[in-house]
N, C-alpha and C positions, 0 to 999 in steps of 0.2 A: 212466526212472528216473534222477533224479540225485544226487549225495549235497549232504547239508547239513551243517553244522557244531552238535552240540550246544551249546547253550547252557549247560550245565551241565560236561557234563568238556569240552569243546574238542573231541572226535573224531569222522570224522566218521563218516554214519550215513546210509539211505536217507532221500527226501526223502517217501516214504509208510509208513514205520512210523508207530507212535502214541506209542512207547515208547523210548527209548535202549537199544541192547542194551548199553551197557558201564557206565550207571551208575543206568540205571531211572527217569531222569526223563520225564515224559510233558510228549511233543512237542504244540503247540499247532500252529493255521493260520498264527497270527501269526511261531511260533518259523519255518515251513516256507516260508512268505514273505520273511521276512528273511534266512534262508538263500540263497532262490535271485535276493533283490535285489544280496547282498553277491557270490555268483558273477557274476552281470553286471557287478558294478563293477570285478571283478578283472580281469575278461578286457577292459573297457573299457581301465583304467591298462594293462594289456600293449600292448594294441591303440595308445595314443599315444603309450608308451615306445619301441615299436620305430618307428615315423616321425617321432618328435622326432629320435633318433638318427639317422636318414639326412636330415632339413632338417640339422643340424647340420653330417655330414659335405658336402654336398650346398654348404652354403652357407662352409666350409672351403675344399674343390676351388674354389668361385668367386673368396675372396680369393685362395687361392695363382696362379692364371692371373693374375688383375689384377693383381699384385704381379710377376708374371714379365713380362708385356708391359712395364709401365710401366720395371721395370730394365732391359730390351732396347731401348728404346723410348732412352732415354736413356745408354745403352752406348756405346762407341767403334766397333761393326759397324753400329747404326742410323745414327750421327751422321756418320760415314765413306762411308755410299754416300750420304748426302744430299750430302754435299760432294762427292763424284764425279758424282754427276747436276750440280750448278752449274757446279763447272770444267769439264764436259765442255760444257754449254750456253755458258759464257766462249768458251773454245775453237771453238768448231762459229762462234759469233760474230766472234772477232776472226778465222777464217780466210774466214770471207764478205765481212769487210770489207777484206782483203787484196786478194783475188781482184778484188773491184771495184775498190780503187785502180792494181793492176797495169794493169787491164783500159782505165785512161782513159789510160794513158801510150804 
């Protein structure tokens, strides 16, 4: 048993009476049909409402990461060890080639 919507006053009402008990209109197949098309459409829009709302949050969360990499990414602690890995390869270099020119004298 499920309830339907009068078509006549709005309230609702079992979806196997024949009759409205609050305002006496007599319920057709047609009326009892479209009652339980409209309850499927309601619960459909809830059904997309609530996983619109989590792609939305879902694809939020995604820009804010991308937007935090790329600011780190481009920051003074990203750009600073990349220059401590080179000066340190300089270094590691110009002492290799130290060692070999000692090395001929």
């Amino acid at each position: 048993m499920a309830l339907i919507t009068c078509p006549e006053c709005g309230k609702q009402i079992s979806d196997t009476t024949k009759v409205c008990i609050h305002c006496g209109k007599k319920i057709s197949s047609a009326d009892k049909i479209k009652g339980n098309a409209d309850r499927e459409s309601k619960a459909l829009r809830k059904f997309i409402r609530k996983y619109k709302i989590a792609f939305i949050i879902s694809a939020v969360i995604l820009v804010i990461g991308i937007l935090v990499y790329i600011i780190w990414y481009n920051s003074g602690i990203a750009v600073a060890s990349r220059i401590s890995r080179a000066d340190r390869e300089t270094y590691e270099d110009t002492v290799e080639q130290y060692n070999i020119q000692t090395m001929q004298y």
